[in-house]
NUGU-518687 format. One line per 4 residues: their letters; for each residue x, y, z of C-alpha. Coordinates in steps of 0.1 Angstrom, whole numbers, plus 5000, padded with zeros to 4 digits. Layout:
N
A = X:Y:Z  ...
//
This chain:
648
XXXX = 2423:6931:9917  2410:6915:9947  2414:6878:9948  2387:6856:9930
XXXX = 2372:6826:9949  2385:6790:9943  2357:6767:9919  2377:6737:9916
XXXX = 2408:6722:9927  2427:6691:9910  2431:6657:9928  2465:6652:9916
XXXX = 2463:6622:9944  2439:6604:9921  2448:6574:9903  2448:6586:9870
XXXX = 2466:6618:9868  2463:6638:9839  2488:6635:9811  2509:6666:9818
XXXX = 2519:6646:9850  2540:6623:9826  2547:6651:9803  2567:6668:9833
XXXX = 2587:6639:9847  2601:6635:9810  2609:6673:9809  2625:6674:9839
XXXX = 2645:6639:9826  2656:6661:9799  2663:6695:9812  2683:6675:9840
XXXX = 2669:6698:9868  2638:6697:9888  2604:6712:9872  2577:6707:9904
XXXX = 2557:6733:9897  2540:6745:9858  2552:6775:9863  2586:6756:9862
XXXX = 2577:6737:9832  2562:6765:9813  2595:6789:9821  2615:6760:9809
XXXX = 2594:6755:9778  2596:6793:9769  2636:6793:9778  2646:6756:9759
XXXX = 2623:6760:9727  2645:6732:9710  2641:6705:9734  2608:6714:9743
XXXX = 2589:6710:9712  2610:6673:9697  2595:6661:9736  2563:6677:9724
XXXX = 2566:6658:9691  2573:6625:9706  2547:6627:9734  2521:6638:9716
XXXX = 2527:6609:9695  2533:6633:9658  2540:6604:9627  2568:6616:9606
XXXX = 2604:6614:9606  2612:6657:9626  2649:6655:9611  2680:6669:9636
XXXX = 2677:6703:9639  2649:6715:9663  2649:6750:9654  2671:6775:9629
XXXX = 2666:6812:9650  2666:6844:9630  2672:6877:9639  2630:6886:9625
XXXX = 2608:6864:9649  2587:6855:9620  2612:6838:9603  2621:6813:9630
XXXX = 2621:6777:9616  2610:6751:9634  2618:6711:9626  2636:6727:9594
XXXX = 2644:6688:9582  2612:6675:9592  2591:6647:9566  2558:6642:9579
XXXX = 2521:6645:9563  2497:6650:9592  2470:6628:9575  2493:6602:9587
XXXX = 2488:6609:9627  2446:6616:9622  2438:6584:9605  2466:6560:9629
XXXX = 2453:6528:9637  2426:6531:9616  2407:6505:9631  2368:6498:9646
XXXX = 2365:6526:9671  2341:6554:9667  2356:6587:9651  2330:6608:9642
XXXX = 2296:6613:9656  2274:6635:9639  2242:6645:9651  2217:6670:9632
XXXX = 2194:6696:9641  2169:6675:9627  2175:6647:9643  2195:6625:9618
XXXX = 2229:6606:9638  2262:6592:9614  2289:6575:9630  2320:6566:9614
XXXX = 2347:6542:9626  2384:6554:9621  2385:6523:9596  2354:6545:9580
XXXX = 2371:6572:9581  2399:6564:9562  2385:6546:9538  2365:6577:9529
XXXX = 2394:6597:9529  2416:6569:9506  2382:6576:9479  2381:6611:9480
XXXX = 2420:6614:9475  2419:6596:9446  2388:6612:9428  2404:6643:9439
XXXX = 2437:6635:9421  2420:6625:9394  2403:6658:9388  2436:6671:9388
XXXX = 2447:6684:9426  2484:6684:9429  2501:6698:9460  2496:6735:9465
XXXX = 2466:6736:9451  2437:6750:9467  2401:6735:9478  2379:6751:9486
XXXX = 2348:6738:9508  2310:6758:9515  2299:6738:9541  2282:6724:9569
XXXX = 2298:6704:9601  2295:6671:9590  2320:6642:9581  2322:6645:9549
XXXX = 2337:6679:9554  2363:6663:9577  2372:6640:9550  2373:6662:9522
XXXX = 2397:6685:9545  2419:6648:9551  2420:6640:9517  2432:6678:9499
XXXX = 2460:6675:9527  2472:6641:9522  2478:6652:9488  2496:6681:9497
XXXX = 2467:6707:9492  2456:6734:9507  2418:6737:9526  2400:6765:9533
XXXX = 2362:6767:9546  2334:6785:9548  2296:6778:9563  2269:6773:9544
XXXX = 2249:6807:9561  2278:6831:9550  2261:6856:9525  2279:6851:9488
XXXX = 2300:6885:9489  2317:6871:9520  2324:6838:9507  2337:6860:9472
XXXX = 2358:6878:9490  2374:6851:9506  2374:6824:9480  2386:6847:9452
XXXX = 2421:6854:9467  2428:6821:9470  2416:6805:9435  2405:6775:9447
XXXX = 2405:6751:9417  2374:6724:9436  2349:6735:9455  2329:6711:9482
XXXX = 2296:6725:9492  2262:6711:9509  2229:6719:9493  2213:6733:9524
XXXX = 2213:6734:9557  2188:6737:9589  2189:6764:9618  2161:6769:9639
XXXX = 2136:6745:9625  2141:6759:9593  2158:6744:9558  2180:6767:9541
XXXX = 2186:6758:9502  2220:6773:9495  2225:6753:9456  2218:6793:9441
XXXX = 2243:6809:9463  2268:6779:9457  2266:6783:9419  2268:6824:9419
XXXX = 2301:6822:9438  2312:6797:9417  2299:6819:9387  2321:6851:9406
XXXX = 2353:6828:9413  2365:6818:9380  2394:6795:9394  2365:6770:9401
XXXX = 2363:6740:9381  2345:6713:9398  2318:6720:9422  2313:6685:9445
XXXX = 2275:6686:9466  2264:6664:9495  2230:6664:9496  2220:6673:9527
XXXX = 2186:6695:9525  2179:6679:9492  2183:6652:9470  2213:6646:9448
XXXX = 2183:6640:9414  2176:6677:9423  2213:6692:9418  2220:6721:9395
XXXX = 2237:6711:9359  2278:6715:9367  2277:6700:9403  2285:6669:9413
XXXX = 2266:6647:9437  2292:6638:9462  2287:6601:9461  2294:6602:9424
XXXX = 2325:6619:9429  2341:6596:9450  2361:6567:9439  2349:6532:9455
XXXX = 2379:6515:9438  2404:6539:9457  2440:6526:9464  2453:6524:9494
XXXX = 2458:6561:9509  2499:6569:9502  2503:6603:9517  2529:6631:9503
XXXX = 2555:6642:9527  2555:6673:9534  2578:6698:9549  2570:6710:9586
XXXX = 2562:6749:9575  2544:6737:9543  2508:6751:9541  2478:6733:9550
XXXX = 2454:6759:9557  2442:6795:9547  2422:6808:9574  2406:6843:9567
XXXX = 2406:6876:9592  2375:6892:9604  2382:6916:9578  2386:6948:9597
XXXX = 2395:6971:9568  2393:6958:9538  2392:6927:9523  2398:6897:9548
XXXX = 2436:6888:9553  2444:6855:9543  2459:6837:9566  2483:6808:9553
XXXX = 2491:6779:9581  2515:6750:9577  2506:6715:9590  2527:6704:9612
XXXX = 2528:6730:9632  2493:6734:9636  2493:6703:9640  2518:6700:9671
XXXX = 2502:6733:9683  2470:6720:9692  2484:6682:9701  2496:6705:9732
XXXX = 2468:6721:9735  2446:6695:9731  2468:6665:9753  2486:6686:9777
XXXX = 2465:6712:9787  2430:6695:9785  2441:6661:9792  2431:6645:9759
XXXX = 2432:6604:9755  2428:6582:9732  2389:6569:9736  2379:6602:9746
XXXX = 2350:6619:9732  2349:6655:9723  2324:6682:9716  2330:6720:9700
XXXX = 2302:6737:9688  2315:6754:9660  2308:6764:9624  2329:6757:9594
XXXX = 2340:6794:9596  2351:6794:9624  2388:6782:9636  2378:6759:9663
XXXX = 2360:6732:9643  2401:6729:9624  2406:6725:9669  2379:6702:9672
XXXX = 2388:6676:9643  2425:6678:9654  2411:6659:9684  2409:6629:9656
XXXX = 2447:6627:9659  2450:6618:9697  2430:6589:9687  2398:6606:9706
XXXX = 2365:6605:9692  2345:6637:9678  2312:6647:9681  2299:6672:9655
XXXX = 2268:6690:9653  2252:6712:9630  2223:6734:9639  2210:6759:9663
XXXX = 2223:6748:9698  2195:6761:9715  2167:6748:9694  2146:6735:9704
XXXX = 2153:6745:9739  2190:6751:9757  2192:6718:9770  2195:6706:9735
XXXX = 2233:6703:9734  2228:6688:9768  2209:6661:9758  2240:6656:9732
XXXX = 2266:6653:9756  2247:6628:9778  2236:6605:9749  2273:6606:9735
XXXX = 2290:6597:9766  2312:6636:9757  2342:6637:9778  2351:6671:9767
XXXX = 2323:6698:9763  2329:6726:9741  2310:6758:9738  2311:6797:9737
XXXX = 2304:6823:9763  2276:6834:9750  2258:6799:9752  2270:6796:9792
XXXX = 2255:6834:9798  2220:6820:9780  2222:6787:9800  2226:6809:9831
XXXX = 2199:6836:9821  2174:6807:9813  2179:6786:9845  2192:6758:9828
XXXX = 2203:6729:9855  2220:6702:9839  2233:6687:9875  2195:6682:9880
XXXX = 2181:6668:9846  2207:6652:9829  2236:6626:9836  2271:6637:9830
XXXX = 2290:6615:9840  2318:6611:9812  2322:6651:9814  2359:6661:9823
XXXX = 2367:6692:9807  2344:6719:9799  2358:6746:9774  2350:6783:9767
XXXX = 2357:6806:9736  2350:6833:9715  2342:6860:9744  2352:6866:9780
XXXX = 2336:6842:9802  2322:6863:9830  2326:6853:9864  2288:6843:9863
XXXX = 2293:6825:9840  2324:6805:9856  2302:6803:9885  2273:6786:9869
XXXX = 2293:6763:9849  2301:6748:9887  2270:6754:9910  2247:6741:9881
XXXX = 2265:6723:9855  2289:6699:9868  2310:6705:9902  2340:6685:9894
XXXX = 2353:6693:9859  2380:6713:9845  2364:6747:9831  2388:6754:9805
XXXX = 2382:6792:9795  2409:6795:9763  2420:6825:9746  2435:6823:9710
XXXX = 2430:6833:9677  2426:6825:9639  2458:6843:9638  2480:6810:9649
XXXX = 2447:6786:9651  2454:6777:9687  2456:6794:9723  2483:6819:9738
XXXX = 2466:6812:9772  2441:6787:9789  2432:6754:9809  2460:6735:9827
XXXX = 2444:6704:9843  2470:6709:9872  2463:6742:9885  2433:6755:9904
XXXX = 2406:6775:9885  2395:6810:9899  2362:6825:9892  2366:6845:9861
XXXX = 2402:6839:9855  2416:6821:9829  2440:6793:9845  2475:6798:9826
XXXX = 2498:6803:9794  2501:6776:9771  2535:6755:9772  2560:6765:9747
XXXX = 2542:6802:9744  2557:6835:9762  2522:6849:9768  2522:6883:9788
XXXX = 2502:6914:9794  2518:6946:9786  2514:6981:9790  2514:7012:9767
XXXX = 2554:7011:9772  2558:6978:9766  2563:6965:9805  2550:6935:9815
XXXX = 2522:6943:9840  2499:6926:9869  2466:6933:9882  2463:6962:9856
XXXX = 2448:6960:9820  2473:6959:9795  2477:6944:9760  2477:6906:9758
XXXX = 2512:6892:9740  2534:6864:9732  2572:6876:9734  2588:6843:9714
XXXX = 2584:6825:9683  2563:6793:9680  2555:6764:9654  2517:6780:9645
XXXX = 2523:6811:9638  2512:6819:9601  2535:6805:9571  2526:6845:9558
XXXX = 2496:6861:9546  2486:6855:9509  2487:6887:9485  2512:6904:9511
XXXX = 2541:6918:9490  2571:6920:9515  2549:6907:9547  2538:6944:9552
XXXX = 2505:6937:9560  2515:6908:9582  2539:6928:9602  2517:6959:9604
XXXX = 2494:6936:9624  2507:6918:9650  2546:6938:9652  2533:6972:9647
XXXX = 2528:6980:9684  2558:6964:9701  2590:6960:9675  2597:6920:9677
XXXX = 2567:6913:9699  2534:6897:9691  2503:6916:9700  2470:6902:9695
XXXX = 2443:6926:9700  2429:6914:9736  2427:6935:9765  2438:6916:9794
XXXX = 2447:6915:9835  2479:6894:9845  2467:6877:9883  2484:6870:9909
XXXX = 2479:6834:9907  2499:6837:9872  2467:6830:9851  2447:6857:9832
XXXX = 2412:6876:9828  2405:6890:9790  2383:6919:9793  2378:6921:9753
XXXX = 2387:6932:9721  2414:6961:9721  2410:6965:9685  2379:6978:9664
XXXX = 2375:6937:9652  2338:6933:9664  2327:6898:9686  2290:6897:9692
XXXX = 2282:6863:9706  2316:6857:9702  2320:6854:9667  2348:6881:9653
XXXX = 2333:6896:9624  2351:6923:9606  2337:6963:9600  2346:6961:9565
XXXX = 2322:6934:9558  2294:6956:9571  2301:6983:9553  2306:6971:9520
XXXX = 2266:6961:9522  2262:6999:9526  2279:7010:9502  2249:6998:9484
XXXX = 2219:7019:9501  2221:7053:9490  2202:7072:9515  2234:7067:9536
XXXX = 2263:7093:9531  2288:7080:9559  2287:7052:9593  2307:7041:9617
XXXX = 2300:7004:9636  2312:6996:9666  2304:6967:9697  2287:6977:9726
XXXX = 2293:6959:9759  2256:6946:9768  2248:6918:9792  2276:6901:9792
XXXX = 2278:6903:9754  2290:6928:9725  2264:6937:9706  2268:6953:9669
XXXX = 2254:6985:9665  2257:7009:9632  2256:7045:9636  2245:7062:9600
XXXX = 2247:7096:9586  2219:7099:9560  2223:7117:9527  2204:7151:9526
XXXX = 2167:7154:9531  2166:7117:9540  2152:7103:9573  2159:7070:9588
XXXX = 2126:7052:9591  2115:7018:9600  2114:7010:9563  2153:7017:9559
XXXX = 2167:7002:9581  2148:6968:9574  2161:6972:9539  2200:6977:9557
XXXX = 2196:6951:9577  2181:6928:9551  2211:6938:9527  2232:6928:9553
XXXX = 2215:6896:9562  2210:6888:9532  2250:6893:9515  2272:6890:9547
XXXX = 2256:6867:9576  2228:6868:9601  2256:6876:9627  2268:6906:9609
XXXX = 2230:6923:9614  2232:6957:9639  2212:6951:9668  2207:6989:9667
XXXX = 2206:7008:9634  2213:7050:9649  2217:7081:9630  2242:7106:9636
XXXX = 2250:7143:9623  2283:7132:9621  2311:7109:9623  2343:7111:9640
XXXX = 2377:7110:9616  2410:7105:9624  2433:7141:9608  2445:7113:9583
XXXX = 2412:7105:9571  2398:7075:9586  2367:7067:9607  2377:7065:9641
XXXX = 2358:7034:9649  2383:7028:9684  2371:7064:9698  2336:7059:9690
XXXX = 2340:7022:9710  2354:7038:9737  2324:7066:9740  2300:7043:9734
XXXX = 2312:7018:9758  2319:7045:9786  2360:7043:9785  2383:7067:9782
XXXX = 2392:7078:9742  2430:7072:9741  2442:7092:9711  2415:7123:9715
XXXX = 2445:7143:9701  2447:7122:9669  2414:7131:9656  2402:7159:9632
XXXX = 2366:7162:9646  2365:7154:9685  2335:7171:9688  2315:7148:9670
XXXX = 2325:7117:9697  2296:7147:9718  2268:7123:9696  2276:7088:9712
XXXX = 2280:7093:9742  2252:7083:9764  2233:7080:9737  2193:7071:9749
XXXX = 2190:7044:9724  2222:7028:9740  2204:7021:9772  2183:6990:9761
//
């Protein structure tokens, strides 16, 4: 790689240095040797695991008593036990001095604002607990919640954990097969939902899809509604209007202790053959995860005010609220963020004073391809941190993010996963950041590139990997008999090592560049979605016989695009493939839609059967097929390549 030009440099020389400053004077006061540089810290962090995470703990200011023993190791790196005598419930580090400041800020698409104190907040939480014990939620129970980004959701999610419960989400514009599949392997016994929604100047009534999953998931038995596209008067028998639900009377909030590794979330997979994996998360160390995420690599304060623009599906707004717990303020918004214009968001962050600015890549490449020049229209002061997920950042992007953004902030590109709800690399507010590279590996996490032998590598592509154990990765998958499914996907590759499914580049300035998916999960606009998903809606149109979908690399984005064999003496027209894409629309997600719908003769298949969905990728996106021996029908890879409706 040749070496990428300098954006921004940290004034370590400034008054206020950034908290990992302290952070590495008290680890180099424990570790009784010198740690200068963060490549110093972060070898030590990797190498000391059990006196790096109780400093971790106590720094990041965690409530809850973490017991004596830092860490039990095990021979199987998944069953490494961190803070095995812990006592804690994390509800007790969100709501801390619960007093007047501002928590939550939540601004519509159409224009409505809530704020809530952290007295506010609590409170709400304290009267959901109880109505939510009263209907009968015990620990390790599940709740389930359909709904927007709003407040109430953050409370609801407070309130099932102080009780020991288990949260799981879903937004409002999933289709009701995805939220069926999802829901029903959990058995959630309460759902929360909101009526409707808006996107794009339109209102979306969603109280028919909320009562035909509940009719499909029969573990339901409460279904509690905010009304927030309608009126409570005008909700279905069998729901309950939120603000009936709640108990104003509601005793002061007296949180269950938990155990470190108990769960807290279920967090689903893109679903990439078969049914989405259910992915079971403890709280505490989630919890701790993103603390260090959140404090020590973004420089997180109390008073701070941060911005994610998320979706309930998705596993930064779980990120975003954790921000609650450094005693910051978030700022939530539901809606199209570039409606009705791109500087929409921008407008947000100026008015709200946001400190830290979160977004996808896809939303940086459209501010870049429209123009947008916040430096010139808009005062952002405040700003600090800007963040990047879901999708490479190109260097374009990086370099807009400076020249017409902001010129002195941290751009914090991150790369993570639902898989341990945090980052294995990202921002370090002490390092330099390089166009297109991604600044460094998070403390406490052995994050490497790899090749197809399993040696670490620089400046070549390789396989992105953590080599240790750590407190967030998954409790285990739900429905897993002897953790086979687990292990088959992240051990499978390289015995005892973690591999995630990113392609990446090791630099030599020790941070990163992720050139993409290395797996057949698909990321248009940065949003994984799984295969299976798509497929399962065409299982339902008969005129197809057999497809393969794959992403297509296309300015600066993935696009989705579905390659179809049609059943004999059928013909894809216009008229199909509306009615495909309408099925889809209509039972998975807008997202999930192909932006190209293409018949084939054929499809390729692996000699054991299966649609080789990574060759196809690899034709279609102009890279080399790596396992050409391993399938039955090469010949048919002859149909995608360079294929003329490909081209635009």
């Amino acid at each position: 790689m040749t070496t990428a030009p300098l954006l921004w440099q940290p004034d370590l020389s400034a008054r206020r240095k950034p908290l990992l400053c302290d952070f590495m004077a008290q680890a180099a006061a424990a570790a009784g040797t010198a740690l200068d540089t963060f490549a110093d810290l972060h070898a030590w962090s990797v190498a000391r695991p059990q006196e790096f995470w109780p400093l971790a703990w106590d720094f990041c200011g965690l409530v809850g008593d973490k017991g004596a023993v830092p860490l039990l190791p095990e021979a199987d790196p998944m069953q490494v036990r961190f803070f095995p005598e812990a006592r804690l419930n994390i509800v007790n580090t969100f709501l801390k001095n619960a007093d007047g400041r501002e928590a939550i800020v939540f601004i519509g698409e159409d224009g409505r604002r809530m704020v809530w104190t952290r007295a506010e907040l609590k409170r709400e939480v304290e009267q959901l607990a109880a109505a939510l014990q009263e209907a009968g939620i015990a620990a390790g129970d599940h709740v389930a919640g359909y709904v927007t980004n709003m407040p109430q959701t953050v409370a609801a999610m407070l309130a099932t954990a102080s009780l020991g419960a288990v949260w799981s989400s879903c937004a409002p514009e999933s289709g009701p097969d995805v939220v069926v599949d999802r829901l029903s392997q959990i058995e959630p016994k309460l759902m929360f939902a909101a009526d409707g929604y808006f996107y794009n100047g339109k209102t979306f009534d969603t109280r028919d899809a909320i009562a035909g999953v509940a009719a499909r998931v029969p573990s339901i038995e409460q279904i509690v509604v905010w009304p927030y596209a309608g009126e409570a008067a005008d909700l279905p028998h069998g729901m309950t209007a939120y603000e009936a639900f709640k108990q104003g009377d509601a005793p002061a909030l007296d949180c269950r202790p938990m155990g470190f590794r108990d769960p807290l979330y279920v967090m689903f997979s893109s679903g990439t053959t078969g049914k989405p994996k259910c992915i079971e998360h403890s709280g505490g160390g989630t919890l701790l995860r993103m603390l260090v995420e959140q404090q020590l690599h973004c420089d997180l304060r109390p008073g701070d005010r941060m911005f994610y623009y998320t979706t309930c599906n998705w596993m930064m707004w779980n990120w975003q609220v954790a921000a609650l717990a450094s005693e910051a303020a978030i700022v939530l918004f539901d809606g199209n963020p570039a409606y009705p214009g791109i500087r929409r968001l921008f407008d947000l962050a100026e008015a709200e004073q946001v400190t830290h600015f979160g977004t996808s890549a896809k939303y940086i490449d459209a501010s870049l391809k429209g123009r947008n020049r916040p430096v010139e229209t808009h005062s952002l002061d405040a700003l600090r941190v800007v963040l990047s997920t879901g999708s490479p950042l190109s260097p374009d992007g990086f370099a807009h993010v400076y020249a017409d953004w902001k010129a002195d902030v941290q751009l914090a590109s991150i790369c993570g996963g639902t898989d341990i709800l945090g980052c294995f690399i990202g921002g370090c507010p002490v390092l330099p950041v390089y166009q297109g590279e991604i600044q460094a590996p998070m403390l406490g996490l052995d994050a490497a590139t790899l090749n197809d032998q399993g040696e670490p590598v620089e400046g070549v592509a390789g396989e992105l990997v953590c080599r240790n154990a750590h407190p967030s990765m998954p409790v285990r998958f739900l429905n897993d008999p002897g953790n086979a499914r687990y292990r088959a996907s992240y051990y499978e590759t390289y015995p005892d090592i973690w591999r995630q499914g990113d392609f990446t580049i090791r630099t030599g300035h020790g941070g990163f560049v992720v050139l993409g998916r290395s797996d057949a999960t698909l990321n248009p606009g940065g949003v994984r979605i799984g295969t299976a998903e798509i497929y399962r809606q065409l299982d339902k149109i008969g005129e197809v016989s057999d497809a393969v979908v794959v992403g297509q690399n296309f300015e600066n984005d993935v696009r989705v695009v579905l390659f179809v064999v049609m059943a004999e003496n059928v013909a894809l027209d216009d008229e199909l493939t509306l009615r495909i894409k309408t099925e889809i629309r209509k039972n998975a997600s807008p997202r999930h839609v192909p932006a190209k719908i293409i018949a084939v003769a054929d499809i390729p298949r692996t000699k054991s059967g299966k649609t080789a969905e990574l060759a196809v990728r690899d034709v279609v996106n102009k890279h080399p097929v790596r396992n050409l021996s391993g399938l039955a029908n090469p010949q048919a890879l002859e149909l995608f390549a360079d294929h003329p409706e490909l081209q635009a």
